[in-house]
N, C-alpha and C positions, 0 to 999 in steps of 0.2 A: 565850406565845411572842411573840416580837418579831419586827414584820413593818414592810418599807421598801416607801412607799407613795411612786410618783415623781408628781409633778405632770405635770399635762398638757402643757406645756410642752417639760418633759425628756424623755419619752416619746418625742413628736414627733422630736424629736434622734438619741433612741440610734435611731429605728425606720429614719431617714435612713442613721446611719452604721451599721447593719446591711446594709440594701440597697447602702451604696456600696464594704460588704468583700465580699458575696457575687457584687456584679456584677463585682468584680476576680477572686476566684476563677473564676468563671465564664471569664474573658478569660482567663486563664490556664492552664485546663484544655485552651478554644478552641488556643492556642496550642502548647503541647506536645502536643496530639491532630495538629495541622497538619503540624508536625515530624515526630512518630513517622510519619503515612501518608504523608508526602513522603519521608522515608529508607528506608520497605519498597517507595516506587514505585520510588525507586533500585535498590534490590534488587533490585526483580522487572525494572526494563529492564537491569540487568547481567547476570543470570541468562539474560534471553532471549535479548540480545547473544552469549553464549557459547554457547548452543546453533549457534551458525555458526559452522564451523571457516573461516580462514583458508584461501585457496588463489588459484592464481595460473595462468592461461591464456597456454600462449606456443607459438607457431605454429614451423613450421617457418623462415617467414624471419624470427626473430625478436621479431615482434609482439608484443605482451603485455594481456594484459585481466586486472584484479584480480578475484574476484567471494570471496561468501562462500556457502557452502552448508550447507545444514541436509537430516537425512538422521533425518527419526523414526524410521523403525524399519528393520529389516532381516531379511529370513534368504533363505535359496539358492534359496525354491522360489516367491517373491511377486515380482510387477513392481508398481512403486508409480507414480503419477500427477508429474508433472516441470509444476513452477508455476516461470515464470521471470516474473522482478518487476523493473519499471525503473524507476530512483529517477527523481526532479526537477532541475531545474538548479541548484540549490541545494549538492546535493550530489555536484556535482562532486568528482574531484580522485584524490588517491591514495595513500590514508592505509587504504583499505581498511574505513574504520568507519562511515564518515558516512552512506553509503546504507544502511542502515538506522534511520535516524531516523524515517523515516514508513511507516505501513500495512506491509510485511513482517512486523513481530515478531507480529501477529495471527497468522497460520500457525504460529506456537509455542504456542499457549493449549495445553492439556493437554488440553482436548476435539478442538481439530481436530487433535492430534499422535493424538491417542485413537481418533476417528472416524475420521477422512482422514486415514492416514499418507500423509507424501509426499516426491519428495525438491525441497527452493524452492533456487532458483539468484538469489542477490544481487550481480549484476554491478556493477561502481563505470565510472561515464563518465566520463573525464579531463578536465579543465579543458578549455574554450573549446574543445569536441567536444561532438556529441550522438547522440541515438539516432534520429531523423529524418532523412531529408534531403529536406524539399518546399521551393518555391518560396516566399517571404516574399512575392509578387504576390498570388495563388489558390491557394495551398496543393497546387498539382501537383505529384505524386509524381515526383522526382528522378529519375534513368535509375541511379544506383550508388548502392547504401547506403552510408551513412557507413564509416569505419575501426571504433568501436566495433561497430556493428550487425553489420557481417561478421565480426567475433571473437566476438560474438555466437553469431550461426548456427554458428562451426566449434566452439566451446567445448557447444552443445546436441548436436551432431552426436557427439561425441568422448565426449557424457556418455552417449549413447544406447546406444555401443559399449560402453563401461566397466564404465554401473552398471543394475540391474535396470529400466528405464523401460518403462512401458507405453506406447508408441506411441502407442497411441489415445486417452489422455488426458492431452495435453500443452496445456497453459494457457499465457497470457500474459498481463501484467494488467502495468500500470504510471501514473506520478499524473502530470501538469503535461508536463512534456519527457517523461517515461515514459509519458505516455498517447499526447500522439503517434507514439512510439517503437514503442507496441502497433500503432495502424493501418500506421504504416511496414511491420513484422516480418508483418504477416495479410495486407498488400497485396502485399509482394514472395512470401513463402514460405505462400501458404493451406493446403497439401495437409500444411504441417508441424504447425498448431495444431485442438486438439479444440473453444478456446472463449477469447473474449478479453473481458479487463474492462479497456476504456481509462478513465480517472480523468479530466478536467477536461483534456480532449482535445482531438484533432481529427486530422481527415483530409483525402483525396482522395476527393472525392462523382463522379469519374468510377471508381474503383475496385469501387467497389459492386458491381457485377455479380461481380467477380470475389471476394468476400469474402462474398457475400450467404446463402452456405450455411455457413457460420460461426457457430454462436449466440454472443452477442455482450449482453453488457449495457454500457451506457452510465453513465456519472455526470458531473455538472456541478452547480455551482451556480447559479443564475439573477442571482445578482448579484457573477459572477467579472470583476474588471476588467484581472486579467492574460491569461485565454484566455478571451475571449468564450464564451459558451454555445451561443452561435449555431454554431460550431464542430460540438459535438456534434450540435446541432436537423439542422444540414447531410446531417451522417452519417447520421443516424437515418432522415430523409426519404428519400437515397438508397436507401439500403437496402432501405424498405418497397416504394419505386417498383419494385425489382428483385427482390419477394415474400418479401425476407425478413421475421422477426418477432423485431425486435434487444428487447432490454429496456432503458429509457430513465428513468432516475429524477433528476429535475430539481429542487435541493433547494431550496424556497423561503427567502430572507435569509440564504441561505450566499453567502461570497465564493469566493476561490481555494482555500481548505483543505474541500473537499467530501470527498479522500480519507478524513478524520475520521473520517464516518457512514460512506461506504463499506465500510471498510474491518472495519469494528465489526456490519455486518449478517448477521447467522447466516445471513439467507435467500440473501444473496448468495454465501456459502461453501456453501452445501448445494446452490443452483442450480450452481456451478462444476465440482464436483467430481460432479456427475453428467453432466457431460456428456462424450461422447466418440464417437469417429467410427463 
């Protein structure tokens, strides 16, 4: 039998241009792997997106507030828990899709639609309007809520009437402009929410007293250079001074996008929904 015997030389060669086609298959595989799970994350945020139907708040004198609502389950003889969630400044405007870009679609995972049915309220804040209204001085709670924030309150009010809501465990949780929006909504109305999770926040530290029986968790980044942290620290201190016991998780080498981990932490959905008045 005839047997081809390569030199050392050529050896060296083919063993090169072996490792330099398998490290392209490799790249390649890399690549269409990246594809394929960046077209099912599409999937999955289109899917989640549709879980909120479309709907529109409009007052008697006209007024109008967009919001989107998700409604996991149903039947005639349950009352479900009522999570209202206030986007960021970001996502202003009035397209009715944007405020959902960040932290909301968590409350669609198929475990907490599974565990904690509930029904989430995703209201959209119009351009160059907000969900706050304190002073840019000291952060002093305003004497009138905003335009949004009262369409707000009449659209939770109107929901209360309508759809099965448990009273006593109605949440409020919101990121950036929606985190302040949270302390805004617990400072003016406390006797209305069971528990509020402000996102990369802030408040009125003379409010305290009145919000102090509130369970309340906090989040911040320690290295947020759009709403200082100290914003939070503020609150948090408040608060203890006035005996409350708020939960305060301050994420080290996060910046402004704290909502991230917040929003992603099982403990913080299982702490939420157990609380109630």
């Amino acid at each position: 039998m005839n047997m081809l015997f390569l030199s050392f030389p050529t050896q060296k060669i083919l063993f090169k241009r072996t490792q330099q086609i398998m490290s392209r298959l490799d790249s390649l595989f890399l690549a269409y792997l990246t594809v394929f799970l960046w077209l099912g994350n599409i999937d999955t945020l289109t899917s989640q997106s549709s879980l909120f139907t479309y709907q529109q708040y409009i007052n008697e004198k006209g007024d109008s507030l967009n919001y989107r609502q998700l409604l996991s389950d149903y039947d005639t003889n349950s009352k479900y828990p009522l999570v209202i969630f206030l986007h960021g400044a970001g996502e202003r405007g009035n397209d009715n899709e944007a405020q959902l870009k960040w932290g909301v679609k968590n409350f669609t995972s198929d475990n907490i639609m599974k565990i904690h049915p509930s029904i989430v309220l995703a209201p959209q804040c119009p351009k160059n309007m907000s969900w706050g209204n304190f002073s840019e001085d000291d952060m002093s709670l305003l004497p009138s809520p905003t335009k949004p924030m009262q369409l707000l309150i009449e659209l939770v009010k109107k929901t209360i009437n309508t759809m099965p809501v448990d009273v006593n465990r109605i949440y409020i949780t919101g990121l950036s402009m929606g985190g302040i929006g949270t302390f805004d909504a617990i400072s003016r109305y406390p006797d209305l929410f069971a528990a509020a999770v402000p996102v990369c926040g802030g408040g009125d530290v003379t409010k305290a007293n009145i919000i102090a029986k509130i369970p309340i968790w906090v989040f911040h980044g320690v290295r947020d250079t759009t709403l200082s942290a100290k914003l939070s620290q503020n609150m948090i201190n408040a608060l203890i001074k006035e005996g409350a016991e708020p939960g305060f998780t301050l994420y080290p080498e996060v910046g402004h996008f704290s909502w991230i981990a917040a929003y992603s932490d099982p403990m913080m959905m299982e702490w939420l929904y157990r609380q109630h008045k």
